[in-house]
TIVOZA-848906 format. One record per residue: residue number from 1; y, x, z of N, C-alpha, C, O in turn; residue in three letters. Coordinates in pm, 1 decimal. Atoms other than C-alpha are relative to their C-alpha. Example, Ala and Ser with C-alpha at 12.3 -4.5 7.8 and 13.67 -1.06 7.14 Angstrom:
REC  seq       n_Y       n_X       n_Z      ca_Y      ca_X      ca_Z       c_Y       c_X       c_Z       o_Y       o_X       o_Z  type
REC    1    -119.0      89.0       0.0    -450.0    1230.0     780.0     120.0      90.0       0.0     118.1     193.6      66.5   ALA
REC    2    -119.0     -82.0      -6.0    -106.0    1367.0     714.0     109.0     -77.0      73.0     219.8     -26.1      89.9   SER
END
This chain:
REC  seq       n_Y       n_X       n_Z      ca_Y      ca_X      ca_Z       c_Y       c_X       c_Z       o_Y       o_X       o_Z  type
REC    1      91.7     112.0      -0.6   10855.2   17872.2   10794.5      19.9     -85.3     125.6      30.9    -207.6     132.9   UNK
REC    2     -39.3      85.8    -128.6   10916.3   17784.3   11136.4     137.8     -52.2      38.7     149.8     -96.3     153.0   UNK
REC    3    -106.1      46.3      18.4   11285.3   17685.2   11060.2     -49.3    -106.2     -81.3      -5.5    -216.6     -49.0   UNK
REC    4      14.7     137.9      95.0   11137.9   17443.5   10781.7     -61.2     -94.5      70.5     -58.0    -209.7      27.2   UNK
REC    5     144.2      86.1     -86.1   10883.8   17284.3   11026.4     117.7     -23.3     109.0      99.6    -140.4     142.4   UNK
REC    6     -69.7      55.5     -85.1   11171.9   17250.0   11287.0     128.9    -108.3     -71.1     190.6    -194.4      -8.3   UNK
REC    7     -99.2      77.6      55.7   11415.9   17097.5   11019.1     -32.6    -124.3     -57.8      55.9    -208.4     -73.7   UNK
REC    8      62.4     120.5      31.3   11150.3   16821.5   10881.3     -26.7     -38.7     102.7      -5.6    -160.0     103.8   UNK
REC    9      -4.5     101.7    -146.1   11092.0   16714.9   11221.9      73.0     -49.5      20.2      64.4    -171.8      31.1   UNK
REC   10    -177.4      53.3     -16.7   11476.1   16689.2   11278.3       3.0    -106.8    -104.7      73.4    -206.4     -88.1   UNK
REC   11      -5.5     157.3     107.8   11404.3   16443.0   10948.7     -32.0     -96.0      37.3      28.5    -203.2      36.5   UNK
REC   12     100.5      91.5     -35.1   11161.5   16283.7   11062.9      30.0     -88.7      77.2      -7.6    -205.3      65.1   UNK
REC   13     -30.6      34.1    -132.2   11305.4   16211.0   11376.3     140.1     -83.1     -10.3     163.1    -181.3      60.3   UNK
REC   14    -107.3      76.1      -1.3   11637.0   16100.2   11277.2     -27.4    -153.5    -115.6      21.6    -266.0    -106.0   UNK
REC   15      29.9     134.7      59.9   11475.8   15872.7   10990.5     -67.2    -122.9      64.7     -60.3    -243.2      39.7   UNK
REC   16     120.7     122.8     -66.9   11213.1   15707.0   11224.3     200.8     -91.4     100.3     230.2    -210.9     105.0   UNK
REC   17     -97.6      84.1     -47.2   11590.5   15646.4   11425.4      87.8     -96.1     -64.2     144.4    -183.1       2.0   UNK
REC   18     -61.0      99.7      56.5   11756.2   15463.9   11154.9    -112.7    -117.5     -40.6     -80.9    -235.2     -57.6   UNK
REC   19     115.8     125.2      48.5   11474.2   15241.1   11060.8     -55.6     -33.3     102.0     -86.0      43.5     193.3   UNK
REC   20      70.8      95.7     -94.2   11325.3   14977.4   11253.1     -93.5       0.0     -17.4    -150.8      15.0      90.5   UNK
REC   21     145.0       5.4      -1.8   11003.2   14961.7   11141.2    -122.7     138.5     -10.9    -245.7     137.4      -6.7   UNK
REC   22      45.9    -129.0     -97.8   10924.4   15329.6   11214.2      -2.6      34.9     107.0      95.3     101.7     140.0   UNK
REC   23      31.8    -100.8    -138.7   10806.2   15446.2   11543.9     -14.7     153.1      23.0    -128.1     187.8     -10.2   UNK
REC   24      90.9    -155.7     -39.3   10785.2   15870.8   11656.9      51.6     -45.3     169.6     159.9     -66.7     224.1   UNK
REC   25     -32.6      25.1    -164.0   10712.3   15800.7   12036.8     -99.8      86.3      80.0    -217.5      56.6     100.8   UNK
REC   26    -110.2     -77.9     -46.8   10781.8   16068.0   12202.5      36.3      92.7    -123.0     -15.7     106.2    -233.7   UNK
REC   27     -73.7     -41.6     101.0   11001.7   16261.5   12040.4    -109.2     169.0     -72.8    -106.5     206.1    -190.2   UNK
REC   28      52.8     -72.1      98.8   10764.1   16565.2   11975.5    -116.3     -45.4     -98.0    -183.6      43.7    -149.8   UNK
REC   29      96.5     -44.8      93.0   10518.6   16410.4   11750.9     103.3       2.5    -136.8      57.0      10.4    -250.6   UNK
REC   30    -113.4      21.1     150.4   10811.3   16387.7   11478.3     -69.1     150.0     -19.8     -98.1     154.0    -139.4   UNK
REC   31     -27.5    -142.4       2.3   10732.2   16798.2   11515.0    -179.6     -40.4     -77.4    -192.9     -23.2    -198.5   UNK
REC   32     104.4      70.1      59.7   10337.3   16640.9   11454.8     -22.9     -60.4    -141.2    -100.2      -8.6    -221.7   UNK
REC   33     -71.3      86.2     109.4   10437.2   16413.2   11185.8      -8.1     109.2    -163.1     -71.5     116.2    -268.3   UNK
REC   34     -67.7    -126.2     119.6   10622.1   16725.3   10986.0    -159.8      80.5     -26.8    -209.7      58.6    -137.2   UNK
REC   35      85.0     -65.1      67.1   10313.0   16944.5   10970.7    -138.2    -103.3     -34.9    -237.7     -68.3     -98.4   UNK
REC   36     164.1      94.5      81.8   10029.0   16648.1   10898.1      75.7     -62.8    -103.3     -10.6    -112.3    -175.8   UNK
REC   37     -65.3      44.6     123.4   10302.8   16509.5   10614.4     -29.8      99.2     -36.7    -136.1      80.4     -95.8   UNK
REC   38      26.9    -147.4      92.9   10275.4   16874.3   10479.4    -154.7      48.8     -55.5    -181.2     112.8    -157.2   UNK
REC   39     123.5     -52.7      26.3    9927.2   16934.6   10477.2     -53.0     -97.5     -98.1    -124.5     -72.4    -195.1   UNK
REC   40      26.2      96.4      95.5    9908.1   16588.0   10335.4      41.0      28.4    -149.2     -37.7      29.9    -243.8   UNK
REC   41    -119.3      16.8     116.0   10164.8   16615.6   10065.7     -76.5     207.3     -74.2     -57.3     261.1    -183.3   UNK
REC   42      93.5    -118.6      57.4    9940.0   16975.7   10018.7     -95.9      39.3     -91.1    -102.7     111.2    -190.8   UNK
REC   43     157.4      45.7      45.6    9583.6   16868.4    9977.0     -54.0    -109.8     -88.3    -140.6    -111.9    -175.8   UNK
REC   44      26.8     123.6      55.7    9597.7   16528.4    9894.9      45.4     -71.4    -115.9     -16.6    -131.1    -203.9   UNK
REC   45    -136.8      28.5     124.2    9912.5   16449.8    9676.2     -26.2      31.9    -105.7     -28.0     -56.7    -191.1   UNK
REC   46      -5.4     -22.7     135.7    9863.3   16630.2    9399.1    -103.0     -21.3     -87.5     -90.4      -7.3    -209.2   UNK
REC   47     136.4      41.0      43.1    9467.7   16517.0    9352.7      61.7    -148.6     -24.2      57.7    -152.5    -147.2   UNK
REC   48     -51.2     144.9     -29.3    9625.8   16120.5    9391.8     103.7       0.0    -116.1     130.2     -92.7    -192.6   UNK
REC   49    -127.7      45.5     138.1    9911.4   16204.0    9142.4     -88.8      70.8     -99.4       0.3     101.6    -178.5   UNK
REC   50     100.5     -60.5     105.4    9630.8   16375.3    8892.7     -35.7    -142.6     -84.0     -11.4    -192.2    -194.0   UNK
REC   51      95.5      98.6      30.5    9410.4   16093.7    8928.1     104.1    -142.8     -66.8      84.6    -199.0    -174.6   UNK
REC   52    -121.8      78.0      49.0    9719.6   15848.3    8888.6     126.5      -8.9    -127.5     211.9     -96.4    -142.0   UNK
REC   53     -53.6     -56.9      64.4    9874.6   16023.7    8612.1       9.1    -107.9    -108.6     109.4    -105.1    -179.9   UNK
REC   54     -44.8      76.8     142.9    9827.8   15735.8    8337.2      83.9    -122.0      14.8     133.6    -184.2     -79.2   UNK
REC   55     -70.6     121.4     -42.9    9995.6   15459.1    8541.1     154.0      40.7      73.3     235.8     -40.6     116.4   UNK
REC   56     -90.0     -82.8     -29.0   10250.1   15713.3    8643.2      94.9      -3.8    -164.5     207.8     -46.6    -188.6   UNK
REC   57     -30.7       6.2     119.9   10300.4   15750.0    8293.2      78.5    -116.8     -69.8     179.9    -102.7    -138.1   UNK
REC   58     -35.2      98.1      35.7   10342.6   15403.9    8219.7     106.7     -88.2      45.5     158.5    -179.9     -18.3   UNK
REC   59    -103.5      27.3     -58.4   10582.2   15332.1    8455.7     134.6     130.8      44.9     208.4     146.5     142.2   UNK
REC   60     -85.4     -86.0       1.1   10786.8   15600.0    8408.5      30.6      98.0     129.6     134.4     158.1     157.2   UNK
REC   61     -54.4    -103.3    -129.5   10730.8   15796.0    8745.4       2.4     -65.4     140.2     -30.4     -21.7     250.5   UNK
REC   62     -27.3      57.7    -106.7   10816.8   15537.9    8946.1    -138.1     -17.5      74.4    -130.7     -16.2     197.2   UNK
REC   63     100.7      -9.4    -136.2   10475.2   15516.5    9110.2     -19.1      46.4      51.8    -112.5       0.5     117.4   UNK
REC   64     -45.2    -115.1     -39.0   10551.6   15828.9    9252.4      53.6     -21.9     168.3      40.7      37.9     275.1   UNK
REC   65     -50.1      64.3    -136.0   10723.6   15616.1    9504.4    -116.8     -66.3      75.8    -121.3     -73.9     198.6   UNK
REC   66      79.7      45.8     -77.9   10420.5   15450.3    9562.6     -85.1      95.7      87.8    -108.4      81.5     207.8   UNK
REC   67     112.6    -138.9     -74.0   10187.2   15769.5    9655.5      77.1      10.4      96.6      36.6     -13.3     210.3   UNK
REC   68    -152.6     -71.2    -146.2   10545.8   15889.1    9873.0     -96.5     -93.2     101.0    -170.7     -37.8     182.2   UNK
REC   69      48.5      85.0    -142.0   10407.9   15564.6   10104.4     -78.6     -22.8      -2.2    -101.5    -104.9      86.6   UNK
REC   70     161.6      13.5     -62.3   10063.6   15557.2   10091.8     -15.4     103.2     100.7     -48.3      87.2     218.2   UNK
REC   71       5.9    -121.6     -96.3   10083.5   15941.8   10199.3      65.7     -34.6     143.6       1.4     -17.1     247.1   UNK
REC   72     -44.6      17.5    -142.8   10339.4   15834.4   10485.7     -81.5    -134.2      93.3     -61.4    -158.1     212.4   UNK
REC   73      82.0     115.9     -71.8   10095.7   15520.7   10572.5    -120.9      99.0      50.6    -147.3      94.5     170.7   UNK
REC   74     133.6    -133.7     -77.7    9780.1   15825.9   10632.5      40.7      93.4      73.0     -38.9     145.6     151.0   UNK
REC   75     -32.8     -92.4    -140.2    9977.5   16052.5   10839.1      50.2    -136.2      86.1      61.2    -112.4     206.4   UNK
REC   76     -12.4     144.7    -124.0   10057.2   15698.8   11028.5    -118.8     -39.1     103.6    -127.7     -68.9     222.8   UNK
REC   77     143.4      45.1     -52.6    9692.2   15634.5   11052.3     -55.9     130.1      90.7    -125.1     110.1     190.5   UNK
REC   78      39.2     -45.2     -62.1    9637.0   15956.4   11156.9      50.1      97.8      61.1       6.1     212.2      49.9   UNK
REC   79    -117.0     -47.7     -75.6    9924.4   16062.3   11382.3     -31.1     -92.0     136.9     -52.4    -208.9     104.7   UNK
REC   80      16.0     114.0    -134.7    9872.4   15870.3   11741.3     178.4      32.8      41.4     233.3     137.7      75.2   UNK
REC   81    -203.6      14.8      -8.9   10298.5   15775.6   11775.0      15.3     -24.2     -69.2      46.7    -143.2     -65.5   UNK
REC   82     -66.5      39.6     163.1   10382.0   15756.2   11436.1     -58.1    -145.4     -11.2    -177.2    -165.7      12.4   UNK
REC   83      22.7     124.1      53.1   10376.2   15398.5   11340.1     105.5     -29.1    -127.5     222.9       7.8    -126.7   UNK
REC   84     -66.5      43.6     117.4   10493.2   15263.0   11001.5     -52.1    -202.4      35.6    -159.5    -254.6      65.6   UNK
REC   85      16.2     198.6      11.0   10499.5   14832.0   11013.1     -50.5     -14.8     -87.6    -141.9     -89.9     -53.5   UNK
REC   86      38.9      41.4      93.1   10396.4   14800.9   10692.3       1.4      66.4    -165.9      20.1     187.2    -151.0   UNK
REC   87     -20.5     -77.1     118.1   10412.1   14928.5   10333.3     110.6      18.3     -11.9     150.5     131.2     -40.5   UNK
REC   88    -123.1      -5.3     104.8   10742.8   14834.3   10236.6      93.0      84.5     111.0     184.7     152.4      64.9   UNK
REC   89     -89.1    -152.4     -29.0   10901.0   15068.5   10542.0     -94.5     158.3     -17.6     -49.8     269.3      11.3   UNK
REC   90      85.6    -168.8      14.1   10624.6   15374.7   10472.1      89.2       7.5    -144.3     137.5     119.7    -159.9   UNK
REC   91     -64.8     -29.4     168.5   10806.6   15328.1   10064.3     166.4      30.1      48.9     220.8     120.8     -14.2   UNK
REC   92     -68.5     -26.2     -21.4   11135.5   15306.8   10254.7      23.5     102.1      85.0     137.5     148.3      78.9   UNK
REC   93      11.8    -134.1     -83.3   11064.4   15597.5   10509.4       4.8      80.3     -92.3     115.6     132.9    -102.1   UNK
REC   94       7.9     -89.0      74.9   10979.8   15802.9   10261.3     101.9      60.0    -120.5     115.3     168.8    -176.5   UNK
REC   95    -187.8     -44.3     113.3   11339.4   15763.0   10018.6      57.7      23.4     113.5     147.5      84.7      55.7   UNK
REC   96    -126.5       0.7     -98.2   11552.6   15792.6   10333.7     -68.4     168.1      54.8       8.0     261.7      78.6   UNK
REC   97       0.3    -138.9     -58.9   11342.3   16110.9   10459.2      30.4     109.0    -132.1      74.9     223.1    -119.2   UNK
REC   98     -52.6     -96.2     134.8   11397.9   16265.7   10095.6     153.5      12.2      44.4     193.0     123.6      78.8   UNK
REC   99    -139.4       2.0      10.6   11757.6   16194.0   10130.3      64.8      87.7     128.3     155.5     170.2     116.9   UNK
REC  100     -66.2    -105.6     -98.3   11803.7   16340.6   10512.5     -65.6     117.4      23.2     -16.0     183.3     114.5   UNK
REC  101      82.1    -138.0      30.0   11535.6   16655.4   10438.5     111.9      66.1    -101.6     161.0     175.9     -75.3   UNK
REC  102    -112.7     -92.4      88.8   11801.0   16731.8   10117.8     133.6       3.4      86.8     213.0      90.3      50.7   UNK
REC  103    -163.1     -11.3     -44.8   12138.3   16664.4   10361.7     -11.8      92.7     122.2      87.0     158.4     155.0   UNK
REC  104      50.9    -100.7    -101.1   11959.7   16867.1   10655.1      14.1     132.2     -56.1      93.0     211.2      -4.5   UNK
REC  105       6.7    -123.8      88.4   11881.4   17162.3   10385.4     124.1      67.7     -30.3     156.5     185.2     -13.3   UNK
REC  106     -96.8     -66.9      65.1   12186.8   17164.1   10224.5     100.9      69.0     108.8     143.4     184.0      97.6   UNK
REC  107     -60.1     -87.0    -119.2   12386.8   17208.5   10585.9     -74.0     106.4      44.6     -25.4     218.7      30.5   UNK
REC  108      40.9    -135.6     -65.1   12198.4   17442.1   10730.5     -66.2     103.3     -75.0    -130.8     189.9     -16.0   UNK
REC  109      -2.5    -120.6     105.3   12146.8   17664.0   10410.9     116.9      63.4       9.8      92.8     180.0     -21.3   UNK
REC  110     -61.8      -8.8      48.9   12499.8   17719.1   10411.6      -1.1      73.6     137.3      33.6     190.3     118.7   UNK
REC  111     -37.8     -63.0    -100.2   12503.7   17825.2   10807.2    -122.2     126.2     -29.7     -77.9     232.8      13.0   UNK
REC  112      68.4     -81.2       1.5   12172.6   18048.9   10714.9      28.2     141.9     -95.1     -47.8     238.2    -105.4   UNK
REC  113       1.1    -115.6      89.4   12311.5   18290.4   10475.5     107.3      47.0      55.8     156.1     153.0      16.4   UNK
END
């Protein structure tokens, strides 16, 4: 557990570095970040994609993307460092940390076994 919580930080941290309109300042709240995204993406997510389920439906999923950046706009709000600019990088934070959370995983699965 405490390898997963050090490897979504390492996400976190390298996504807030490719994107401009993400802030983690200083570098440990990315470590912050990782466990209030989790608790979020815990508690909250799956009540939000319940309740959302018929417009989910209707758009085939894709609003899915939208929850991704609301959730990363509320650990924004309530992270002190974390800053997101606006919606459209919390929707783009949130595809780019999917993408370096799976390229993080897949390397260092391969050194863990």
């Amino acid at each position: 557990m405490l390898v997963t919580l050090i490897l979504t930080a390492l996400a976190v941290w390298i996504t807030a570095w490719i994107l401009p309109g993400i802030t983690v300042e200083p570098w440990y709240v990315s470590i912050i970040v990782a466990v209030v995204l989790g608790i979020i993406n815990a508690l909250i997510r799956p009540c939000v994609k319940l309740l959302s389920l018929p417009i989910n439906i209707i758009t085939l999923g894709l609003f899915t993307f939208v929850i991704n950046a609301l959730m990363v706009e509320l650990c924004a709000w309530i992270v002190s460092g974390f800053e997101v600019a606006n919606f459209w990088w919390a929707l783009l934070f949130s595809l780019v940390l999917s993408i370096v959370t799976w390229f993080i995983g897949a390397v260092f699965k391969k050194d863990l076994k």
